[in-house]
N, C-alpha and C positions, 0 to 999 in steps of 0.2 A: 674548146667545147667540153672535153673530158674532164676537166677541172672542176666546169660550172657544172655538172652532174654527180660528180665528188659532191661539192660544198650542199648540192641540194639533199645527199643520200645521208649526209652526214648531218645536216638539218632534222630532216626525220626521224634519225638515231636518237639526237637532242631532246626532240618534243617526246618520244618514246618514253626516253630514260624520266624526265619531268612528270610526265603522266603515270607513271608507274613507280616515284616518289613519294607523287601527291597520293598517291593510292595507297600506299604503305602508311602515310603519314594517317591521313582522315580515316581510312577501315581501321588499322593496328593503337595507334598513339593518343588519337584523338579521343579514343571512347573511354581508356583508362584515365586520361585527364578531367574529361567533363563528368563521368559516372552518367548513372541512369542508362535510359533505355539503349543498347548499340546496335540495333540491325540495323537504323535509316542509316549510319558510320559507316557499317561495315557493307551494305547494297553502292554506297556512294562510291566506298575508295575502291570495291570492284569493277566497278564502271569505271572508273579512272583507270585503274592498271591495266584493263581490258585494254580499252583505249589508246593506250599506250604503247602495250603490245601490238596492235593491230599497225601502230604507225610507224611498228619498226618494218613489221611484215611487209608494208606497201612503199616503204623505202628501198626493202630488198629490190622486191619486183620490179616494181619502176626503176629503178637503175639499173637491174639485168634486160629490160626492155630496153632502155633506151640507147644502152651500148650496145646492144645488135642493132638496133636500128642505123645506131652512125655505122658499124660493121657492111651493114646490107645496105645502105644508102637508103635509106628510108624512111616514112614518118613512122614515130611510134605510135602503139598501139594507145588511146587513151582508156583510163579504168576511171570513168563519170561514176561509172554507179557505188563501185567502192567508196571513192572519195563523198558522195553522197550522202551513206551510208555510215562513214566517220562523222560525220558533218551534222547528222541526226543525233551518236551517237554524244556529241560533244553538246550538243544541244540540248537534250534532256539532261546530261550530268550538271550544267551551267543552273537550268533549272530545280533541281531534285537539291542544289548548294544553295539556290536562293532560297527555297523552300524551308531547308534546315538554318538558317540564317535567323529567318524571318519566326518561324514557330521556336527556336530554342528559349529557353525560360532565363 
């Protein structure tokens, strides 16, 4: 079971690390490439790296949760609203990319 809590912590790290790539990539790179206007760039790849950041944080936790819980024999705690929360978070960035997709010249 400690294993499969491993691979999921280190899942997290992944998406983390990716999100906060993509965020360097589209706010820093992107906008010297295309010229013109770069705040919608630089609001987008924020919210990426945000994001990403966030999903290392709740890898942390949840895996310091979940190892007490096998410690104390117990269910872990679940964090709904956080993941929710992310979930909104990747939701409007998903959109805010179609957005920029669809209006770039």
């Amino acid at each position: 079971m400690r294993l499969l809590h491993e691979r999921t912590y280190l899942a997290w790290w992944r998406t983390g690390l990716a999100g906060i790539a993509a965020g360097f990539g589209v706010g820093r790179v992107l906008p010297d490439v295309l010229g013109g206007t770069n705040w919608p760039y630089v609001a987008l790849g924020t919210g990426l790296a945000a994001a990403g950041l966030a999903s290392m944080v709740y890898g942390i936790v949840h895996y310091r949760e979940l190892q007490a819980a096998l410690r104390e024999e117990r269910e872990p705690q679940s964090s709904e609203g956080f993941l929710l929360a992310l979930a909104a978070v990747g939701i409007a960035v998903g959109a805010a990319s179609v957005l920029l997709v669809l209006l770039s010249p």
